[in-house]
DRENTOR-764839 format. One record per residue (C-alpha): x, y, z; residue in three letters. Coordinates in Angstrom, 1 decimal, m for minus. Example, Ala and Ser with C-alpha at 12.3 -4.5 7.8 and 13.67 -1.06 7.14 Angstrom:
! residues 2
@px: 12.3&py: m4.5&pz: 7.8&tido: ala;
@px: 13.7&py: m1.1&pz: 7.1&tido: ser;
***
This chain:
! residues 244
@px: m262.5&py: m36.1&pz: 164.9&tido: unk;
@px: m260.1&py: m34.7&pz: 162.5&tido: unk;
@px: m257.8&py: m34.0&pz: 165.4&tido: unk;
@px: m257.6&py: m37.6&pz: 166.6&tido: unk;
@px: m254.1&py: m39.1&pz: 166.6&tido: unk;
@px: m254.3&py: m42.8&pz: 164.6&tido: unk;
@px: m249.9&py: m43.1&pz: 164.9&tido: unk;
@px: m247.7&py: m41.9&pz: 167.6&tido: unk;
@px: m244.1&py: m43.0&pz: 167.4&tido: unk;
@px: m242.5&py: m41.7&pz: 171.0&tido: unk;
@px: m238.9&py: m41.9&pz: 170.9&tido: unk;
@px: m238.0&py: m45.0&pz: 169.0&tido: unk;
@px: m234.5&py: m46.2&pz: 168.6&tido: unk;
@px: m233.5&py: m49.5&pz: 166.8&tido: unk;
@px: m230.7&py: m51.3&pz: 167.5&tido: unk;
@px: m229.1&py: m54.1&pz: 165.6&tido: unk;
@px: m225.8&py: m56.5&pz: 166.6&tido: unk;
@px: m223.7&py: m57.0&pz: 163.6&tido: unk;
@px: m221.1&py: m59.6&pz: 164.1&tido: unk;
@px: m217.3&py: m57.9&pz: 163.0&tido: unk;
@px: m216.4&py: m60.4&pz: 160.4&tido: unk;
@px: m217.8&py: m62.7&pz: 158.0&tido: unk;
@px: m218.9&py: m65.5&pz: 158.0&tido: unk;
@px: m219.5&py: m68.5&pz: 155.3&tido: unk;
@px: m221.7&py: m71.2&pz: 156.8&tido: unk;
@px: m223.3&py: m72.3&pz: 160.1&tido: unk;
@px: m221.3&py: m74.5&pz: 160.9&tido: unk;
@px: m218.3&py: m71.8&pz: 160.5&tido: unk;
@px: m220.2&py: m69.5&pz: 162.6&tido: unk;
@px: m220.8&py: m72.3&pz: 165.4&tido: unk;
@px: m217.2&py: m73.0&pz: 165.7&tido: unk;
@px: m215.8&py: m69.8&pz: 165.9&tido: unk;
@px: m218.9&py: m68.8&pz: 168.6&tido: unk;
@px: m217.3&py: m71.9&pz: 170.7&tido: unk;
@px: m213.9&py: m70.5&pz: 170.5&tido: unk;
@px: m214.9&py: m66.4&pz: 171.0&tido: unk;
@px: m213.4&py: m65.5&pz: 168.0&tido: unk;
@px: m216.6&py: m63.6&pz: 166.8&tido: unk;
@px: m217.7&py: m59.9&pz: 168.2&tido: unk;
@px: m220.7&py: m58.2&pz: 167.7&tido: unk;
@px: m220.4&py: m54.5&pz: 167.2&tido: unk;
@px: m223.6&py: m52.3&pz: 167.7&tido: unk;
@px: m226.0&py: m50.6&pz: 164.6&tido: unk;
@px: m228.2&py: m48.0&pz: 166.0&tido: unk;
@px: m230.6&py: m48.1&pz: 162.5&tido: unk;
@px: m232.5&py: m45.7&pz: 164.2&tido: unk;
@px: m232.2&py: m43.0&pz: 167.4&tido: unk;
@px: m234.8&py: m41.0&pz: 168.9&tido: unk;
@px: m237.4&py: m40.9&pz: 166.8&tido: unk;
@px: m241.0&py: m39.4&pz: 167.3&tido: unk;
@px: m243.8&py: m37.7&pz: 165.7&tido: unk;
@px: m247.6&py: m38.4&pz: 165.4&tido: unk;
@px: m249.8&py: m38.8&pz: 162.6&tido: unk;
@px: m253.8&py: m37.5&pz: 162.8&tido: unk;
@px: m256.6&py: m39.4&pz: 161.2&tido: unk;
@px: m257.2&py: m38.7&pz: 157.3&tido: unk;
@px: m253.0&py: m37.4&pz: 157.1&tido: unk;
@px: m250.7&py: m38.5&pz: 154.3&tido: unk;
@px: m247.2&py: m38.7&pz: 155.7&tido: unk;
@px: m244.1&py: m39.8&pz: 153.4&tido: unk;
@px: m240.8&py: m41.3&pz: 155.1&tido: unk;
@px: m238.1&py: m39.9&pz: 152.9&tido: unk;
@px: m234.3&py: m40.4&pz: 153.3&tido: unk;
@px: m231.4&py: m42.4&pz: 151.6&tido: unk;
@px: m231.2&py: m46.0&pz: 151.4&tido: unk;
@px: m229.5&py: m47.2&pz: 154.7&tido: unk;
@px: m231.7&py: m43.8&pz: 156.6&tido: unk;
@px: m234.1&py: m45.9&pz: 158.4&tido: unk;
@px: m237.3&py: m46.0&pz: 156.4&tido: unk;
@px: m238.2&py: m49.6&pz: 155.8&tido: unk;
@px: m237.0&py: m50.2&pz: 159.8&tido: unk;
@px: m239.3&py: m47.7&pz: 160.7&tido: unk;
@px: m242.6&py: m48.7&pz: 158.9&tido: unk;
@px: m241.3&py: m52.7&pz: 159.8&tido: unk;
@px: m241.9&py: m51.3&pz: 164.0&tido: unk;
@px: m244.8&py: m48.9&pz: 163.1&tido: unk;
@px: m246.5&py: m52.1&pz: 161.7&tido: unk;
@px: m245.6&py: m54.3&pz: 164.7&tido: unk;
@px: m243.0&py: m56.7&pz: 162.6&tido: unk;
@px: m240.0&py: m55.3&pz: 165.0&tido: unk;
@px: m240.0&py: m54.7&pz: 168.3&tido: unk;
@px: m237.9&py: m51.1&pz: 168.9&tido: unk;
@px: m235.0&py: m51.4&pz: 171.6&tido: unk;
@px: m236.7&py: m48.7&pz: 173.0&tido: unk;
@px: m239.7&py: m46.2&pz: 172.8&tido: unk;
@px: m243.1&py: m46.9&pz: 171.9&tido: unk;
@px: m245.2&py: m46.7&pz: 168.8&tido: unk;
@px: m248.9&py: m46.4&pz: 168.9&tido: unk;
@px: m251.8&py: m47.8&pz: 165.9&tido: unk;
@px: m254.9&py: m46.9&pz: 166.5&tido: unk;
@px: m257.6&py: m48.6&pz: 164.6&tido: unk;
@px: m257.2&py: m51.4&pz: 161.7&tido: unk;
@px: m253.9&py: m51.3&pz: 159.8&tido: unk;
@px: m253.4&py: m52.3&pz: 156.0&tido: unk;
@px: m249.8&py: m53.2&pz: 155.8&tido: unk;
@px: m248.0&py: m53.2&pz: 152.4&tido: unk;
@px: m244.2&py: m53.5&pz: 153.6&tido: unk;
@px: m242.5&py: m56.6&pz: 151.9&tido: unk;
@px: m243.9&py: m57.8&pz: 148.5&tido: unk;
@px: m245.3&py: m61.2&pz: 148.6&tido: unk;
@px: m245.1&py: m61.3&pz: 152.7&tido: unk;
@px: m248.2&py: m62.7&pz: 153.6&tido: unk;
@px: m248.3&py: m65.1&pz: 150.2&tido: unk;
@px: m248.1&py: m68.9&pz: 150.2&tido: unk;
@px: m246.0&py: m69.3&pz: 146.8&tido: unk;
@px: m247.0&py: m73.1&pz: 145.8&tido: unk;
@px: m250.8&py: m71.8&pz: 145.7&tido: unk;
@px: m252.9&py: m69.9&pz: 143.4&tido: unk;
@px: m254.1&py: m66.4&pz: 143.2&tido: unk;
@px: m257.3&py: m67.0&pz: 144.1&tido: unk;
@px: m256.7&py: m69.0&pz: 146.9&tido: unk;
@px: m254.1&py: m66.6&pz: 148.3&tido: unk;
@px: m256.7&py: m63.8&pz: 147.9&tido: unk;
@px: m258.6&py: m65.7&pz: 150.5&tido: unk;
@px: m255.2&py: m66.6&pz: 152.5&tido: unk;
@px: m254.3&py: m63.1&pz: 152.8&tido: unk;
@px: m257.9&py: m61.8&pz: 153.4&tido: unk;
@px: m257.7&py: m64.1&pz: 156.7&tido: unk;
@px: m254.5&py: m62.8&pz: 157.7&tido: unk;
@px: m256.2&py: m58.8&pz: 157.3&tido: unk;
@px: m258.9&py: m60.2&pz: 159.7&tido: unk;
@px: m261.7&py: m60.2&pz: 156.7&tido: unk;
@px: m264.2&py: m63.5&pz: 156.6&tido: unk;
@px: m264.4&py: m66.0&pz: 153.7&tido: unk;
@px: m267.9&py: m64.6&pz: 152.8&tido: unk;
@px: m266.3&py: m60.9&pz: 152.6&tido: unk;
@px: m263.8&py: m62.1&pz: 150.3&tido: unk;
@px: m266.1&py: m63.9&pz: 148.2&tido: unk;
@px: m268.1&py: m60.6&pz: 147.8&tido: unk;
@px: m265.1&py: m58.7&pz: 147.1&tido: unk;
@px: m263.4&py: m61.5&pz: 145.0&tido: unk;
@px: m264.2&py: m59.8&pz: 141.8&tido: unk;
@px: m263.3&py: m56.3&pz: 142.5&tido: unk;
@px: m259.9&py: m57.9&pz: 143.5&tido: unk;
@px: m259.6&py: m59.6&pz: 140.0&tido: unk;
@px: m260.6&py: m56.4&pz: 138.0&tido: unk;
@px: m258.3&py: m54.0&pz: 139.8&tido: unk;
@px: m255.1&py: m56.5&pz: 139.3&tido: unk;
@px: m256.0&py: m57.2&pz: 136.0&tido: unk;
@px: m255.0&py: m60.8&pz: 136.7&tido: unk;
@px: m258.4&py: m62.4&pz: 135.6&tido: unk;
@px: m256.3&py: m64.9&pz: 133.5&tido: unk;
@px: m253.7&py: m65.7&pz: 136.1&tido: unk;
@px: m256.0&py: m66.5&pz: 139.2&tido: unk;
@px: m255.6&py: m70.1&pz: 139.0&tido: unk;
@px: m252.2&py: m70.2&pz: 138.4&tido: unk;
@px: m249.5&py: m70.7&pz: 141.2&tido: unk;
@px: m248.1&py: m67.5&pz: 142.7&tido: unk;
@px: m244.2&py: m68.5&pz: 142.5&tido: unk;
@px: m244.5&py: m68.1&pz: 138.4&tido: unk;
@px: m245.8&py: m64.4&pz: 138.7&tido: unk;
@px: m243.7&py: m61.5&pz: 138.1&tido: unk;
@px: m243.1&py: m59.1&pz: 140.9&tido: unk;
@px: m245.4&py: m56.7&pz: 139.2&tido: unk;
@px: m248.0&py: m59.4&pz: 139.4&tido: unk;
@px: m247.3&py: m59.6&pz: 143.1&tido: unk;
@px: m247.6&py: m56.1&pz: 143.1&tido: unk;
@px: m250.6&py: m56.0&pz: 141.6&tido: unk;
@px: m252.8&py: m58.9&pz: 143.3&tido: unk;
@px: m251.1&py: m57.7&pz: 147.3&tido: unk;
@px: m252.1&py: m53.8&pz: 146.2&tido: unk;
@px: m255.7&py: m55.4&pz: 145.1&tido: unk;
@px: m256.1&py: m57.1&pz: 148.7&tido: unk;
@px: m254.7&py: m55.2&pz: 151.0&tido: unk;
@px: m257.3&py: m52.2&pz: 150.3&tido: unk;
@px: m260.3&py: m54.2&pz: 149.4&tido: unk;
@px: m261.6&py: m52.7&pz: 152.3&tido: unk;
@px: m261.2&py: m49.2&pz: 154.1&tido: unk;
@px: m258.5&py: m49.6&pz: 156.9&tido: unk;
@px: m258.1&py: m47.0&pz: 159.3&tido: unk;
@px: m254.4&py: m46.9&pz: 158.5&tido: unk;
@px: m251.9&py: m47.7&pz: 155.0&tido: unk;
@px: m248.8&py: m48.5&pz: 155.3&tido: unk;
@px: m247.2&py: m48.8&pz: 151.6&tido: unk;
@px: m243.3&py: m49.3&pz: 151.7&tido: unk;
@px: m242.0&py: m48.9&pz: 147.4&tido: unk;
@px: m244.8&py: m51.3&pz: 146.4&tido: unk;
@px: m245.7&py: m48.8&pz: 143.8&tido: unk;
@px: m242.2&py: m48.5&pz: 142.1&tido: unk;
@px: m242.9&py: m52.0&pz: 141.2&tido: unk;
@px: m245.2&py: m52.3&pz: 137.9&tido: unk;
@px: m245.8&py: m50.3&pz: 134.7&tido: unk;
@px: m247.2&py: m46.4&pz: 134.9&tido: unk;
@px: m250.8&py: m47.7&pz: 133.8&tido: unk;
@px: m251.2&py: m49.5&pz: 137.5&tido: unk;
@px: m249.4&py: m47.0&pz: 139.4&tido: unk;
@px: m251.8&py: m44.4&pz: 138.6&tido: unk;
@px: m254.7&py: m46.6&pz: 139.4&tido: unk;
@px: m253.1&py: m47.4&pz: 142.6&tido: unk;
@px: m252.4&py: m43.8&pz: 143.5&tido: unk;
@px: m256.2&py: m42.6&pz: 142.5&tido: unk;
@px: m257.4&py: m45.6&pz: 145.2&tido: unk;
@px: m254.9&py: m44.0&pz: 147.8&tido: unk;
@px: m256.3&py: m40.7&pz: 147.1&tido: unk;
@px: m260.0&py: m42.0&pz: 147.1&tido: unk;
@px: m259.0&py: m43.6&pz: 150.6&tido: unk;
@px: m257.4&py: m40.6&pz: 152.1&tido: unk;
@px: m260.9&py: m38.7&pz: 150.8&tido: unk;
@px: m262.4&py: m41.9&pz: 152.6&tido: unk;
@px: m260.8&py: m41.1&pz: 156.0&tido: unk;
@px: m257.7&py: m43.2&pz: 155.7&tido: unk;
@px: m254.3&py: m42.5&pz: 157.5&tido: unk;
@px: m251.6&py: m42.8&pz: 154.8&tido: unk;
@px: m248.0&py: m43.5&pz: 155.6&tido: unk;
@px: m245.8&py: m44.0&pz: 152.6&tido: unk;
@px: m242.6&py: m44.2&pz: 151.3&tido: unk;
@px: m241.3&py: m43.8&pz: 147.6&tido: unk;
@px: m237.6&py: m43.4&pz: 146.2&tido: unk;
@px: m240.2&py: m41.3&pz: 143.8&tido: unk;
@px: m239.8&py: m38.1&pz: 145.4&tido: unk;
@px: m242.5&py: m36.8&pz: 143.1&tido: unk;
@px: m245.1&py: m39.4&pz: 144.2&tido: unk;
@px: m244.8&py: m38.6&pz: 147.4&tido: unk;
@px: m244.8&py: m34.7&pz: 147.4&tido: unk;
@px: m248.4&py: m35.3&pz: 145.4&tido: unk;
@px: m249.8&py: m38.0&pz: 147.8&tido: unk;
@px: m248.4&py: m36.4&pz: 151.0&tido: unk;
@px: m249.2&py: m33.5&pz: 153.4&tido: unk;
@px: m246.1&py: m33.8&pz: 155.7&tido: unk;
@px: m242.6&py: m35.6&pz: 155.3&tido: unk;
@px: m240.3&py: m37.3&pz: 157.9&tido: unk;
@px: m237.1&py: m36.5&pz: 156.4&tido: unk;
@px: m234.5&py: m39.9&pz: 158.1&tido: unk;
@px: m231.1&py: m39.9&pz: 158.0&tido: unk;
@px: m228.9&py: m41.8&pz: 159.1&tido: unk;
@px: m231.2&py: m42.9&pz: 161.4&tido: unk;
@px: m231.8&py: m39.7&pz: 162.5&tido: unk;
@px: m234.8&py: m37.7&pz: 161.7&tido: unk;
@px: m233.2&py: m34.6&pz: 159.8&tido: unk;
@px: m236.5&py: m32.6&pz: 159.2&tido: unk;
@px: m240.5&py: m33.2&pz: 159.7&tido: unk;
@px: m242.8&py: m30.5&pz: 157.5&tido: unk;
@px: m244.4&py: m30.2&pz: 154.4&tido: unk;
@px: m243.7&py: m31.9&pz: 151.6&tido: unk;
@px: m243.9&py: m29.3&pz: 149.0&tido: unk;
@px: m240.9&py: m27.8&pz: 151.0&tido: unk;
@px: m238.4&py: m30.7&pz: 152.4&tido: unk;
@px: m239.0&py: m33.1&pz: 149.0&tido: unk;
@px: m237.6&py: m30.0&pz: 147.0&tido: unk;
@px: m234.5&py: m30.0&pz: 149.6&tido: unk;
@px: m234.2&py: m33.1&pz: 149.5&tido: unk;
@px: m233.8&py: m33.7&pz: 146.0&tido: unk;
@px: m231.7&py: m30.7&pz: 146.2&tido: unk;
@px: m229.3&py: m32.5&pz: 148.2&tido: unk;
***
């Protein structure tokens, strides 16, 4: 149903102990452990956070570096645990957080394709069938047997955008992976996020590219701070915000 909720995040605070002074190697940080001479003082990277996303939404997470975003999508998609609340995924998740997370760097393209297609739960013989359609998206057909650690981060870009939506996940998450690459590729990878949202897809997705994300969203969560400042449309908070 087009009602049906596919993310709930229900009060969700982060919080993070930085230590009150620096420190230059482990074994400086050992030694002054042993003797006290290190505190911790608390981060709250987030507080109180909550809203719900339906099936087939586009939602963008919009805010100032330092606001909360990546922390956000990192506990949405189950990489952190939140100090408290709870966060709900219904259905199978296509996470595109960290660029090259998920890569073995001393292998090759093609066999990371198959790597990462284990990883996303797919079987060898889906990722055989899909191998091509992997290659011609990325436009990487040259590079596939070359070792990942030589590629460019728009390469990376390219081949993790290619894998992760192969397939037709109930639910994208895509943290800046499309600021990374030329225009040509961006626009192919927002016309495969728009035939996936046509598709069904949930879409949550955050851009420094205020522009990209008023077209590719319906709704914003506006963070700041840690703190969610404003949740609406996007045609009217990404205007504010840029205002700002």
């Amino acid at each position: 149903m087009e009602n049906d909720i596919m993310i709930n995040v229900n009060n969700v605070s982060m919080r993070f102990n930085l230590a009150s002074e620096k420190v230059n190697s482990l074994k400086e940080y050992f030694i002054k452990t042993l003797k006290r001479q290190i505190s911790y003082n608390d981060f709250w990277a987030l507080k109180d956070i909550s809203f719900q996303v339906k099936r087939g939404e586009s939602v963008g997470l919009i805010g100032l570096n330092g606001s909360g975003k990546s922390t956000l999508l990192k506990i949405i998609a189950g990489v952190l645990k939140p100090t408290t609340g709870m966060v709900q995924v219904f259905g199978e998740m296509a996470p595109l957080i960290e660029l090259g997370a998920g890569f073995d760097f001393d292998l090759t393209a093609r066999e990371n394709v198959f790597l990462n297609g284990a990883i996303l739960g797919y079987s060898h013989e889906y990722m055989e069938a899909n191998y091509q359609d992997i290659v011609d998206f990325s436009e990487l057909g040259p590079f596939m047997d070359t070792p990942v650690k030589n590629f460019s981060s728009g390469m990376l870009s390219r081949l993790a955008f290619a894998i992760a939506t192969i397939g037709k996940p109930d639910v994208l998450i895509v943290d800046e992976v499309l600021s990374v690459g030329d225009f040509h590729f961006q626009g192919k990878c927002e016309e495969r996020i728009k035939a996936m949202l046509d598709g069904g897809t949930t879409l949550l997705f955050v851009s420094h590219n205020v522009e990209q994300v008023e077209e590719l969203c319906d709704r914003v969560v506006w963070l700041e701070h840690g703190h969610m400042r404003a949740i609406g449309p996007s045609e009217v908070y990404c205007k504010e915000y840029s205002e700002t």
